[in-house]
C-alpha positions in Angstrom: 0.0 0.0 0.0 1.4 3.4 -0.8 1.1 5.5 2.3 0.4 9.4 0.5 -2.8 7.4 -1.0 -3.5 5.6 2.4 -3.2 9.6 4.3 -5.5 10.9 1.5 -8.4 8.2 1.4 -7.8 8.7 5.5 -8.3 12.5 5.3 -11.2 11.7 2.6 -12.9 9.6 5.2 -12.7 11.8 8.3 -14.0 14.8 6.0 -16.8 12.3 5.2 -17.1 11.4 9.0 -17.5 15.1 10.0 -19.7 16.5 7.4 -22.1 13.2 8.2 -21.9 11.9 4.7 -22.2 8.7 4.1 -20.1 7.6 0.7 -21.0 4.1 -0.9 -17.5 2.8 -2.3 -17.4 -0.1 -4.7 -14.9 -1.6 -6.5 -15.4 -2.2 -10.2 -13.2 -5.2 -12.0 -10.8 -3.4 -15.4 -12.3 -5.7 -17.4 -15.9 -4.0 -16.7 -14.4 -0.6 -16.6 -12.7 -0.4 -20.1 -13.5 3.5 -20.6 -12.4 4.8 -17.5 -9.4 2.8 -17.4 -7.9 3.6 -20.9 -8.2 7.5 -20.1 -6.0 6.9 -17.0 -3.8 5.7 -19.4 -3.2 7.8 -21.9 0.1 9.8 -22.2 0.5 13.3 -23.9 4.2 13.0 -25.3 3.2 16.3 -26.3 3.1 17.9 -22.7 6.1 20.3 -23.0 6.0 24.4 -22.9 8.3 27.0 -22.8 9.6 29.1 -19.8 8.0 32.1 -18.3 11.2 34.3 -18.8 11.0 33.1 -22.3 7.6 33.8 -22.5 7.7 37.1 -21.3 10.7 38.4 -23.6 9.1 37.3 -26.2 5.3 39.2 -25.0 7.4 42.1 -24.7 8.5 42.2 -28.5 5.3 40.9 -30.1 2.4 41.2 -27.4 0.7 41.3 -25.8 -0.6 38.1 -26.8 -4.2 37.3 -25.4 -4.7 33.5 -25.6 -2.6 30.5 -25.6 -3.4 28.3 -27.7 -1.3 25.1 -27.1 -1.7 24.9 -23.4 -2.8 22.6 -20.1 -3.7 24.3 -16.7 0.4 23.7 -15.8 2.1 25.2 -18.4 -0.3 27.6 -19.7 1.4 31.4 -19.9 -1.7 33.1 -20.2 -5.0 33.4 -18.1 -7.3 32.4 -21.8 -5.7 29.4 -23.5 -6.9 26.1 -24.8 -6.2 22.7 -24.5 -5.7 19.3 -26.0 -7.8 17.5 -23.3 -10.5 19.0 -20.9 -8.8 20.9 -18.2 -9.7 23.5 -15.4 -10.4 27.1 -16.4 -9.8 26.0 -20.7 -11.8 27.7 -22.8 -12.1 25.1 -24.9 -11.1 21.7 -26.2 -8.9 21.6 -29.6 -8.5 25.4 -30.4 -9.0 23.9 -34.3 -12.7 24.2 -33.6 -12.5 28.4 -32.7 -12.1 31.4 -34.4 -8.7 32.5 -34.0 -9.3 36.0 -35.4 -9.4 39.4 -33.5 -6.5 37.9 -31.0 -3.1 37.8 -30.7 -2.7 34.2 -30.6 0.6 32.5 -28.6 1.6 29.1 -30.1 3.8 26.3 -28.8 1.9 23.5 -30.7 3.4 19.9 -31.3 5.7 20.1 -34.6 3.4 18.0 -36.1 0.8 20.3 -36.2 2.8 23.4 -37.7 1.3 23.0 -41.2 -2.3 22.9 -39.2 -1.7 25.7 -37.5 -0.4 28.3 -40.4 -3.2 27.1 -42.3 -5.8 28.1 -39.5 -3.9 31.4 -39.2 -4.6 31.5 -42.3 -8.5 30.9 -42.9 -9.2 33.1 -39.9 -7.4 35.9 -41.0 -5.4 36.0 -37.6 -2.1 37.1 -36.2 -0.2 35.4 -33.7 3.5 34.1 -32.5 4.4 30.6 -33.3 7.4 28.8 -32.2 8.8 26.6 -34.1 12.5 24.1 -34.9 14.9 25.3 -37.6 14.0 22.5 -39.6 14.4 23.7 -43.1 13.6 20.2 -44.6 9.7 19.9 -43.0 6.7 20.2 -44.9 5.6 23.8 -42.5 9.2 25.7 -43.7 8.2 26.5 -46.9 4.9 27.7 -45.4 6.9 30.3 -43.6 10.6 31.2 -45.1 10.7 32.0 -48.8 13.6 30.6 -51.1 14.2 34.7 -53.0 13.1 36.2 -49.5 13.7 36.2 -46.1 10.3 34.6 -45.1 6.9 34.5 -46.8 4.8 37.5 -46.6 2.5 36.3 -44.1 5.4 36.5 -41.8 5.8 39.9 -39.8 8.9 39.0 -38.2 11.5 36.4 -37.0 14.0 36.0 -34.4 16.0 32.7 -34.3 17.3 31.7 -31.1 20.7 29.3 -31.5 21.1 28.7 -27.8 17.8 26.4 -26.8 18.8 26.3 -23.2 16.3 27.9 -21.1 13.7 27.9 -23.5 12.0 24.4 -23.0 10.1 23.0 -20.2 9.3 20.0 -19.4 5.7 19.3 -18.7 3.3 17.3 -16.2 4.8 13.7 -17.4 7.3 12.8 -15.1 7.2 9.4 -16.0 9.2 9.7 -19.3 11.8 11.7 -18.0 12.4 8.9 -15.1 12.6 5.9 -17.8 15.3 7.9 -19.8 13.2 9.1 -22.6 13.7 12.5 -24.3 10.8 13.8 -25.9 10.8 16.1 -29.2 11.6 19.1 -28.2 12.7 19.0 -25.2 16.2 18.4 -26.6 16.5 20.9 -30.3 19.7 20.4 -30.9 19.3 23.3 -33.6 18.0 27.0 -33.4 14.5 27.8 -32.9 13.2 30.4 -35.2 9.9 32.6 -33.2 7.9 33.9 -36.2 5.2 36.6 -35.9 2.4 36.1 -38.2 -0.4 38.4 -39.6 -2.6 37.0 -42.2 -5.4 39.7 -44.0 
């Protein structure tokens, strides 16, 4: 028996005792509990953000951004933001199904969402900062940096970062930074461009 689990069913029970409410527990077998049991087990290898100083540099050059739109109720840098599964205070769940326009929109998505996310951008005539790898081979890099110009003309500015460190948080998962795992991001070994979009 773990003993945090046995001092919080303990303080569950003498809340229960003391408020005279009488709580009917019953165990139910994983192979009758399929649903429930397969959302405890799902992992977000996506759970990473960026640092608050980081953050705030940034807001300082291109802000001041109003939602984020990549976000969980740990790492999220702004008070509005969305995320990828139901969590307290989100506005919503997968900012794909909202109106991006009228805001200026923060974006730390998963890399393989890039292309997604410039297209959106794009359909609801928004403006926002997205951060992305120096990866000049992926299928978003042409969606952003020209070949005859510096970037495409959707993009309102860049600044590329060549030292990551201090950048990248890790996020809520523990686990798969105890079994030796590095994620993604977590670990650019290149420069990571921050590009300021406006799309009219």
């Amino acid at each position: 028996m773990k003993s945090d689990l046995h001092q919080l069913a303990l303080s569950i029970f003498q809340l229960l005792v003391r408020s005279n409410i009488y709580l009917q527990v019953d165990w139910i077998p994983r192979s009758l509990n399929k649903h429930a049991d397969a959302i405890s087990r799902i992992v977000d290898f996506d759970d990473w953000g960026v640092s608050f100083e980081f953050f705030n540099h940034v807001d300082c050059i291109w802000g001041t951004h109003s939602v984020d739109r990549f976000a969980n109720s740990q790492n999220r840098k702004l008070p509005r933001f969305f995320s990828r599964y139901w969590n307290p205070d989100s506005e919503g769940v997968d900012a794909f199904c909202y109106d991006w326009g009228g805001e200026n929109n923060w974006l730390v998505p998963p890399v393989s969402l890039v292309p997604r996310v410039i297209r959106h951008l794009a359909d609801c005539k928004a403006r926002g900062t997205l951060i992305v790898p120096k990866w000049v081979s992926s299928p978003f890099w042409p969606m952003l940096f020209g070949p005859h110009s510096p970037f495409q003309s959707c993009v309102k500015g860049s600044i590329i970062f060549t030292d990551v460190a201090g950048i990248f948080v890790r996020g809520s998962v523990r686990i798969l930074f105890l079994m030796g795992l590095t994620l993604g991001l977590m670990c650019w070994p290149f420069p990571c461009p921050i590009v300021n979009l406006l799309f009219l």
